[in-house]
mmCIF file of the C-alpha atoms, coordinates in Angstrom:
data_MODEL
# 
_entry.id   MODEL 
# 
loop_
_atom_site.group_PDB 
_atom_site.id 
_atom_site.type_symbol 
_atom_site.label_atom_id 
_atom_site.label_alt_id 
_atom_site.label_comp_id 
_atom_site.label_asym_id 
_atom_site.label_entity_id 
_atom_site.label_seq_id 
_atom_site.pdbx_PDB_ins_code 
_atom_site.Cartn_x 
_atom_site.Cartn_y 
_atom_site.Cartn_z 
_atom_site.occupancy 
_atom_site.B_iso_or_equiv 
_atom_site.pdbx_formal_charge 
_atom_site.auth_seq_id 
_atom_site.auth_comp_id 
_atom_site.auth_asym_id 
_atom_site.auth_atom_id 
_atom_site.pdbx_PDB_model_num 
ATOM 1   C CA . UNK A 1 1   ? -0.831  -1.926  32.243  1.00 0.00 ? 1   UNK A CA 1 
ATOM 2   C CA . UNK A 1 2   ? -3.539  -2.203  29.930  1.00 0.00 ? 2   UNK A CA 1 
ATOM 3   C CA . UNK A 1 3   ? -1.579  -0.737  26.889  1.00 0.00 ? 3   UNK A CA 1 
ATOM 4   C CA . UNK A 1 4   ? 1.289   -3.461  27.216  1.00 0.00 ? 4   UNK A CA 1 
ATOM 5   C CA . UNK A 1 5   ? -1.896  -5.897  27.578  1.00 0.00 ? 5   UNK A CA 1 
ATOM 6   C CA . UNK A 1 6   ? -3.404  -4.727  23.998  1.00 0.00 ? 6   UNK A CA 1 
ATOM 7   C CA . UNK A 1 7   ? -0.074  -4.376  22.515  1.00 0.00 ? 7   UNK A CA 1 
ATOM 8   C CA . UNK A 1 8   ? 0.927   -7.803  23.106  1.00 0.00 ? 8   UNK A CA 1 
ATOM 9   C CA . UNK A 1 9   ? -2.529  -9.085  21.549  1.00 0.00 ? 9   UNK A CA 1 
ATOM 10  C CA . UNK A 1 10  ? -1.318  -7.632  18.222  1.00 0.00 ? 10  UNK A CA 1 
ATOM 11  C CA . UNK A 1 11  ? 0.390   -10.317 15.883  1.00 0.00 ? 11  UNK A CA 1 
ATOM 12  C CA . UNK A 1 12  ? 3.807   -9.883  15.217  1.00 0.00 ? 12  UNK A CA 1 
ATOM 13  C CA . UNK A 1 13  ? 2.921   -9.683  11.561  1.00 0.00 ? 13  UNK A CA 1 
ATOM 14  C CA . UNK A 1 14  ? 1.171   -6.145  12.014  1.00 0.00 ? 14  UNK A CA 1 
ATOM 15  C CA . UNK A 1 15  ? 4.359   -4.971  13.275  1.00 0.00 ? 15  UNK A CA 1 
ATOM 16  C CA . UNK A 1 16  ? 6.151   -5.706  10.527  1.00 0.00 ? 16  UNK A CA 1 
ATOM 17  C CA . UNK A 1 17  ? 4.007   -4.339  8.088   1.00 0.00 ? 17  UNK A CA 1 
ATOM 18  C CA . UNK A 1 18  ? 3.537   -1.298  9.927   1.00 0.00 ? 18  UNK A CA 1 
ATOM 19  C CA . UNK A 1 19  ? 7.414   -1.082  9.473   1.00 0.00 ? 19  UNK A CA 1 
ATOM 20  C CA . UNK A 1 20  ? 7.627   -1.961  5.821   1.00 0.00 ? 20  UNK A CA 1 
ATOM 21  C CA . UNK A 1 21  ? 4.247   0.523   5.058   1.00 0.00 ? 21  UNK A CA 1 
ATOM 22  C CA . UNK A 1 22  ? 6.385   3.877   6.853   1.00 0.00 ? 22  UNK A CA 1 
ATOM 23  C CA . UNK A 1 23  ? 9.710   2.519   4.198   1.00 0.00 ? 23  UNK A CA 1 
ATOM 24  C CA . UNK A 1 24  ? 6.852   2.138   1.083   1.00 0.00 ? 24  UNK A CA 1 
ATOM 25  C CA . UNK A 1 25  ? 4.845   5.300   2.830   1.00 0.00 ? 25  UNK A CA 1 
ATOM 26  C CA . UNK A 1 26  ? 8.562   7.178   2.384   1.00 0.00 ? 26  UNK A CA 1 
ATOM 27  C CA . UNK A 1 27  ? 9.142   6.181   -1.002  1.00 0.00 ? 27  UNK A CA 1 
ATOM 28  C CA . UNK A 1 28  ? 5.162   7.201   -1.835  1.00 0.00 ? 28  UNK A CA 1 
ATOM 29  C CA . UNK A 1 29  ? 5.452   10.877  -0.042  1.00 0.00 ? 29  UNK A CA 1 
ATOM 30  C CA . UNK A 1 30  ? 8.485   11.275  -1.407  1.00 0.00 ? 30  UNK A CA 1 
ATOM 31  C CA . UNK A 1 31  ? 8.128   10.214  -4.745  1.00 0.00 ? 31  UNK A CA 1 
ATOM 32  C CA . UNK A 1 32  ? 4.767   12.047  -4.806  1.00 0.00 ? 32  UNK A CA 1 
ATOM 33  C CA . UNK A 1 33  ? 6.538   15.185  -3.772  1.00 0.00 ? 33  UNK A CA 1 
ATOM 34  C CA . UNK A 1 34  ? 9.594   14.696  -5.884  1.00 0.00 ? 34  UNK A CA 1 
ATOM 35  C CA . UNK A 1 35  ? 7.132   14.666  -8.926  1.00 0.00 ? 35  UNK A CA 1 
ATOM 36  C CA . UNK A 1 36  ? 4.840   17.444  -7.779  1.00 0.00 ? 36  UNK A CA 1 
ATOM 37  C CA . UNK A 1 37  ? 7.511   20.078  -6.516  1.00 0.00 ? 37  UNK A CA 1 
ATOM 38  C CA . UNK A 1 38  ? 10.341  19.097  -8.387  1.00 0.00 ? 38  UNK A CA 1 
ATOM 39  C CA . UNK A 1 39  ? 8.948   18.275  -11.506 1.00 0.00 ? 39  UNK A CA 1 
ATOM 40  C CA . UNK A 1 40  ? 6.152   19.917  -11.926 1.00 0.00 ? 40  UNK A CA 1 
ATOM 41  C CA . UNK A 1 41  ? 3.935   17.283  -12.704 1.00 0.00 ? 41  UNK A CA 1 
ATOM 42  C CA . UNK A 1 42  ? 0.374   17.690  -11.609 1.00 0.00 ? 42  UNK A CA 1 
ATOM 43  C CA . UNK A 1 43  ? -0.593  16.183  -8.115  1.00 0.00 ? 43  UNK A CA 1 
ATOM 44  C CA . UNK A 1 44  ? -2.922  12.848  -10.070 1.00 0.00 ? 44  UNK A CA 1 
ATOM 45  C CA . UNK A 1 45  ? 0.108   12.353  -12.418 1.00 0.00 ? 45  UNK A CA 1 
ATOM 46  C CA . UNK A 1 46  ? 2.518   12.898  -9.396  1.00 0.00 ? 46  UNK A CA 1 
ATOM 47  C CA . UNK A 1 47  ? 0.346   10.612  -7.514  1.00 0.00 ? 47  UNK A CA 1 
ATOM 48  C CA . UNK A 1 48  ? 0.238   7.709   -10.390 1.00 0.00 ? 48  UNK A CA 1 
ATOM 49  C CA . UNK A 1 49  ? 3.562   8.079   -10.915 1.00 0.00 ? 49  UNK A CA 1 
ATOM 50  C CA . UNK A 1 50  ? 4.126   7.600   -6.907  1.00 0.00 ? 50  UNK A CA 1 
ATOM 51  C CA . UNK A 1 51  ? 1.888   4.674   -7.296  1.00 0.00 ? 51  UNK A CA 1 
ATOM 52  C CA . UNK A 1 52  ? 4.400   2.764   -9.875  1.00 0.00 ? 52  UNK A CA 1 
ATOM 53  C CA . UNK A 1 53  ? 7.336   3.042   -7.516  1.00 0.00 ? 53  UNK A CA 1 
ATOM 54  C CA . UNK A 1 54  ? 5.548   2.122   -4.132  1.00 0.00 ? 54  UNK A CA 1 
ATOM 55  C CA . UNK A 1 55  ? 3.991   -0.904  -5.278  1.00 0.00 ? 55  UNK A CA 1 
ATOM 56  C CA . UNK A 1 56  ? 6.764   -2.398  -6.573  1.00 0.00 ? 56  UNK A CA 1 
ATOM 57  C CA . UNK A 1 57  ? 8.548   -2.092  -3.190  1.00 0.00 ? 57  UNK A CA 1 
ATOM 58  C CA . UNK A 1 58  ? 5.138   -3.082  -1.814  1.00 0.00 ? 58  UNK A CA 1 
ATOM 59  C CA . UNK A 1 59  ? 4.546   -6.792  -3.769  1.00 0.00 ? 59  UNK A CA 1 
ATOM 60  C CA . UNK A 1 60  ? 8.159   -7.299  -2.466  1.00 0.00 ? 60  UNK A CA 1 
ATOM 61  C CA . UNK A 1 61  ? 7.984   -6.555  0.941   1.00 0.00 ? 61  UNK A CA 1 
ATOM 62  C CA . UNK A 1 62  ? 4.430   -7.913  1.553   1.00 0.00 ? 62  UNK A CA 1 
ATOM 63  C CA . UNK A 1 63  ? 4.970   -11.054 -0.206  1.00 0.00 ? 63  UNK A CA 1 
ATOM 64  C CA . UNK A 1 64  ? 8.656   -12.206 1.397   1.00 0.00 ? 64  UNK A CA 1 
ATOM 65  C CA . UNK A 1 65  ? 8.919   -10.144 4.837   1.00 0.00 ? 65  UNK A CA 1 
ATOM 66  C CA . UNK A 1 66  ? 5.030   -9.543  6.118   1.00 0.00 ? 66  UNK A CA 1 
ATOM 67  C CA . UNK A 1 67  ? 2.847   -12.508 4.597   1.00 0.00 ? 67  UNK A CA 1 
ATOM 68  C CA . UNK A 1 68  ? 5.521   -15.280 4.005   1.00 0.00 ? 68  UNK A CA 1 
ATOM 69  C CA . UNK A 1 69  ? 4.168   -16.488 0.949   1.00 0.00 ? 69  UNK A CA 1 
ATOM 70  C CA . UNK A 1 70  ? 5.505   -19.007 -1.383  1.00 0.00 ? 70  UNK A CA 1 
ATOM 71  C CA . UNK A 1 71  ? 4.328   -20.024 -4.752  1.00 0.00 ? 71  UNK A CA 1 
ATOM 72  C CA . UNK A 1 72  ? 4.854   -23.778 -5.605  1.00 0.00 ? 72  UNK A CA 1 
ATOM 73  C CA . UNK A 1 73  ? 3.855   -23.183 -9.162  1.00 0.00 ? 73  UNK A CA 1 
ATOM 74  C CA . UNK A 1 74  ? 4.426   -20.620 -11.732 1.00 0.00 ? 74  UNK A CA 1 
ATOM 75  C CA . UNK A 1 75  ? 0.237   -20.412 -11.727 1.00 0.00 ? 75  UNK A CA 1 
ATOM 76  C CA . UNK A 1 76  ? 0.205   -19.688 -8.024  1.00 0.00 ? 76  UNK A CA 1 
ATOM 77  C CA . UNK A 1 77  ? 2.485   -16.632 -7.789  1.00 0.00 ? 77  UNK A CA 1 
ATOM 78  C CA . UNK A 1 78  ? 1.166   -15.626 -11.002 1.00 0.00 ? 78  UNK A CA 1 
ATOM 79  C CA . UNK A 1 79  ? -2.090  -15.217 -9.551  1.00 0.00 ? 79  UNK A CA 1 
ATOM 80  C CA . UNK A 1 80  ? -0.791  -13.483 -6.434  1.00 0.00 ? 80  UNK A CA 1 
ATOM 81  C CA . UNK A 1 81  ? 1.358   -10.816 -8.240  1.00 0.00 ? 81  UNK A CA 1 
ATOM 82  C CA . UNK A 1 82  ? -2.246  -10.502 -10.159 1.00 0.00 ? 82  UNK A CA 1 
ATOM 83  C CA . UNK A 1 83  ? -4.097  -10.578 -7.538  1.00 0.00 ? 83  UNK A CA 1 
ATOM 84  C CA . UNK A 1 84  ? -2.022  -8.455  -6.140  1.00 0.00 ? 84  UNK A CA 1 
ATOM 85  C CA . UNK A 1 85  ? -2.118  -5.509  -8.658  1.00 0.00 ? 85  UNK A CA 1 
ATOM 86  C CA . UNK A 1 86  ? -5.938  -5.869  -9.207  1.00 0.00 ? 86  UNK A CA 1 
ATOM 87  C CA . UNK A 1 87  ? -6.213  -4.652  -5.371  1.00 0.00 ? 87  UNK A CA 1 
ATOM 88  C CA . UNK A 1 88  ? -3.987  -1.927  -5.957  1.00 0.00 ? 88  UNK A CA 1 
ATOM 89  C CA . UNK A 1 89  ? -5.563  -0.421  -8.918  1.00 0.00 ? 89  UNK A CA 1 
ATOM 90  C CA . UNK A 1 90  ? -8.739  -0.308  -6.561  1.00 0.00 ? 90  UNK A CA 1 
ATOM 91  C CA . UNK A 1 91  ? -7.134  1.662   -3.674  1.00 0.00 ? 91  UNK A CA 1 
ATOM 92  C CA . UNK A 1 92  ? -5.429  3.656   -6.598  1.00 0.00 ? 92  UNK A CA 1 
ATOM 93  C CA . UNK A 1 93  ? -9.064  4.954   -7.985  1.00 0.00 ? 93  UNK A CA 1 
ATOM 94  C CA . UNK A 1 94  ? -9.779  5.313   -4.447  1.00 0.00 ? 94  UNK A CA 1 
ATOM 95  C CA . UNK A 1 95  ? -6.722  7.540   -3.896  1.00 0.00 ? 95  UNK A CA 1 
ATOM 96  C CA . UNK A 1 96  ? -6.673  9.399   -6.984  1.00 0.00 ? 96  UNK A CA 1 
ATOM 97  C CA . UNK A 1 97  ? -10.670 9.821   -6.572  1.00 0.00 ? 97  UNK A CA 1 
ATOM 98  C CA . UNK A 1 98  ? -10.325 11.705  -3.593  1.00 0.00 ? 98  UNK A CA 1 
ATOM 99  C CA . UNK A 1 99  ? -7.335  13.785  -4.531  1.00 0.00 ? 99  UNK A CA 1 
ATOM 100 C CA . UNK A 1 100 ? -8.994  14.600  -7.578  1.00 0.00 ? 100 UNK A CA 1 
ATOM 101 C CA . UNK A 1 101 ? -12.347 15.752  -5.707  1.00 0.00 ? 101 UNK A CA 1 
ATOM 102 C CA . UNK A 1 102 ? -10.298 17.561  -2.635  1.00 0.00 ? 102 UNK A CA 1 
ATOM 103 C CA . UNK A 1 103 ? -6.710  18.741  -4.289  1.00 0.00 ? 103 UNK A CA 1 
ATOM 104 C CA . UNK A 1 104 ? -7.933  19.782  -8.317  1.00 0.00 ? 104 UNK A CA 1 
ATOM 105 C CA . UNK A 1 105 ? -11.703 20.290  -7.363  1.00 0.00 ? 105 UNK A CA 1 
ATOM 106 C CA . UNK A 1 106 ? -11.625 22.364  -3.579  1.00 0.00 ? 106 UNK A CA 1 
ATOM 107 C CA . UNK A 1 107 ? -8.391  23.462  -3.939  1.00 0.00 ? 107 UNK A CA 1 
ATOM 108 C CA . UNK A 1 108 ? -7.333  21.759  -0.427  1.00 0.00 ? 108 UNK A CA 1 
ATOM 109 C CA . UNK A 1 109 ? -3.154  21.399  0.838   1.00 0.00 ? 109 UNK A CA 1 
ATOM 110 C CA . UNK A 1 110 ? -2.122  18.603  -1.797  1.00 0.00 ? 110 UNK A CA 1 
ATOM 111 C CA . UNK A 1 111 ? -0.041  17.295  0.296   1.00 0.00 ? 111 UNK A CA 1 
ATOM 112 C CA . UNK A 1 112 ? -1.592  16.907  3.464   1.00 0.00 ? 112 UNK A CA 1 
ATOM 113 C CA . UNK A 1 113 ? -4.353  15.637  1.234   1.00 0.00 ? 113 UNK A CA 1 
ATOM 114 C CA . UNK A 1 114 ? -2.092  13.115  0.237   1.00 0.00 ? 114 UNK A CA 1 
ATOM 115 C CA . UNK A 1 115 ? -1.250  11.972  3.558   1.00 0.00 ? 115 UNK A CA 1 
ATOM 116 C CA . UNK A 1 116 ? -4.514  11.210  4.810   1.00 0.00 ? 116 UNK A CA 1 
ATOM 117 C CA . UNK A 1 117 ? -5.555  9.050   1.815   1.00 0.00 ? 117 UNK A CA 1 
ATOM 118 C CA . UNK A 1 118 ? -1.628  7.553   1.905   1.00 0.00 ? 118 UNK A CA 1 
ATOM 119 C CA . UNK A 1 119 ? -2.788  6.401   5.681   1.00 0.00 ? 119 UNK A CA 1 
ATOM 120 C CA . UNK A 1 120 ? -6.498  5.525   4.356   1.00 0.00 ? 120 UNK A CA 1 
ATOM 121 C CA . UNK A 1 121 ? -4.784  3.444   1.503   1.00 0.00 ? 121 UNK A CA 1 
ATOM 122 C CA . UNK A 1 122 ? -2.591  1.431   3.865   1.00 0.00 ? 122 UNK A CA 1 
ATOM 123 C CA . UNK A 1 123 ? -5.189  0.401   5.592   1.00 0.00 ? 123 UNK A CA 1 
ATOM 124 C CA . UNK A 1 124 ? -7.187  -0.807  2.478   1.00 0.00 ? 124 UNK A CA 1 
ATOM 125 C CA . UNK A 1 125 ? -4.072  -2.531  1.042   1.00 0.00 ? 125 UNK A CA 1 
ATOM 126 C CA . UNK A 1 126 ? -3.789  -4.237  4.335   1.00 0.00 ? 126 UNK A CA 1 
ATOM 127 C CA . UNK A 1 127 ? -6.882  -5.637  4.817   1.00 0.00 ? 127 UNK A CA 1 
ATOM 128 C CA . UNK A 1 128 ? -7.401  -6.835  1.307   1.00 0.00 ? 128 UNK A CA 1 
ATOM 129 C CA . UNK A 1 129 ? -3.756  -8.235  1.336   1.00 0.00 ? 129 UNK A CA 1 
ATOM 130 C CA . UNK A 1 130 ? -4.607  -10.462 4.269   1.00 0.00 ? 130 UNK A CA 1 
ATOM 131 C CA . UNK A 1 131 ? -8.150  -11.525 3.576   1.00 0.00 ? 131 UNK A CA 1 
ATOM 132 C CA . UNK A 1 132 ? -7.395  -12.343 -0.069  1.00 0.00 ? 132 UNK A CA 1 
ATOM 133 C CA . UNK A 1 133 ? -3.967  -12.259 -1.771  1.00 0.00 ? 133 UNK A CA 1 
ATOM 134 C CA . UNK A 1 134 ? -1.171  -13.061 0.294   1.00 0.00 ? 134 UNK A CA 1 
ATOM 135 C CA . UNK A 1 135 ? -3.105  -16.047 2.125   1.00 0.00 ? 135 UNK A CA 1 
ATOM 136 C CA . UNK A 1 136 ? -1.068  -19.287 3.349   1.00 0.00 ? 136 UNK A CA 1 
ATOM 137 C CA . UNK A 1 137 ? -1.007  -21.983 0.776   1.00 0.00 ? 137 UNK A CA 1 
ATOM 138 C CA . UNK A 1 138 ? -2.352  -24.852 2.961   1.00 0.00 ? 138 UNK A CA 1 
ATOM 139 C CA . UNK A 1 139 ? -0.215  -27.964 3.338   1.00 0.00 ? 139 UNK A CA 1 
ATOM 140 C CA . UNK A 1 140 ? -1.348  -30.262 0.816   1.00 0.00 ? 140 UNK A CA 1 
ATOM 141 C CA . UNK A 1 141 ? -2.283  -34.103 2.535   1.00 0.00 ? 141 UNK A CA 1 
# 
């Protein structure tokens, strides 16, 4: 069938982020929503405070169980992990942008608001994760 055909064209590696991203997507909803409805904290503080936990489950996962990464020098991992958080701080102004503009500013469902740029995110975080942070060290000669 042509689904099986296009699912077995997708690296294995996609899967396993995928899987990782719903574990970090659980601990961002739910952190997010711990803040904002248990707390009281409002939704951009709820969200940066979300942001904190996530990524540090995130560097984790991405670096040992999706990308297989390994630092032969203190320099190179250094550069990763900063690498690493540069990226996220961009997807977080992304993210806290648009929940500022559609949660605080039009008054839209905060946390369906905060799904859809969760999902938008992941895809971000992917993408620039792959293309520059958590590339293979090439075997040196």
């Amino acid at each position: 069938m042509f689904v099986d055909k296009v699912l077995k064209k997708i690296p294995r590696e996609i899967y396993i982020y995928i899987l990782w991203g719903i574990v970090v997507g659980a601990v961002n909803l739910g952190s997010a929503w711990i803040f904002m409805y248990k707390c009281g904290i409002e939704p951009v503080r709820a969200n940066f405070l979300a942001w904190i936990l996530y990524n540090f489950v995130s560097f984790i996962t991405n670096r040992k169980s999706v990308f297989h990464t390994v630092a032969e020098t203190a320099w190179e991992f250094i550069k990763e992990l900063v690498s690493f958080y540069v990226s996220r701080v961009f997807t977080l102004v992304v993210e806290e942008g648009l929940i500022y503009i559609l949660v605080d500013r039009l008054h839209l469902w905060a946390m369906g608001i905060k799904t859809f740029t969760s999902v938008l995110v992941i895809f971000l975080n992917y993408y620039i994760s792959k293309k520059f942070i958590f590339r293979k060290i090439k075997e040196k000669l």
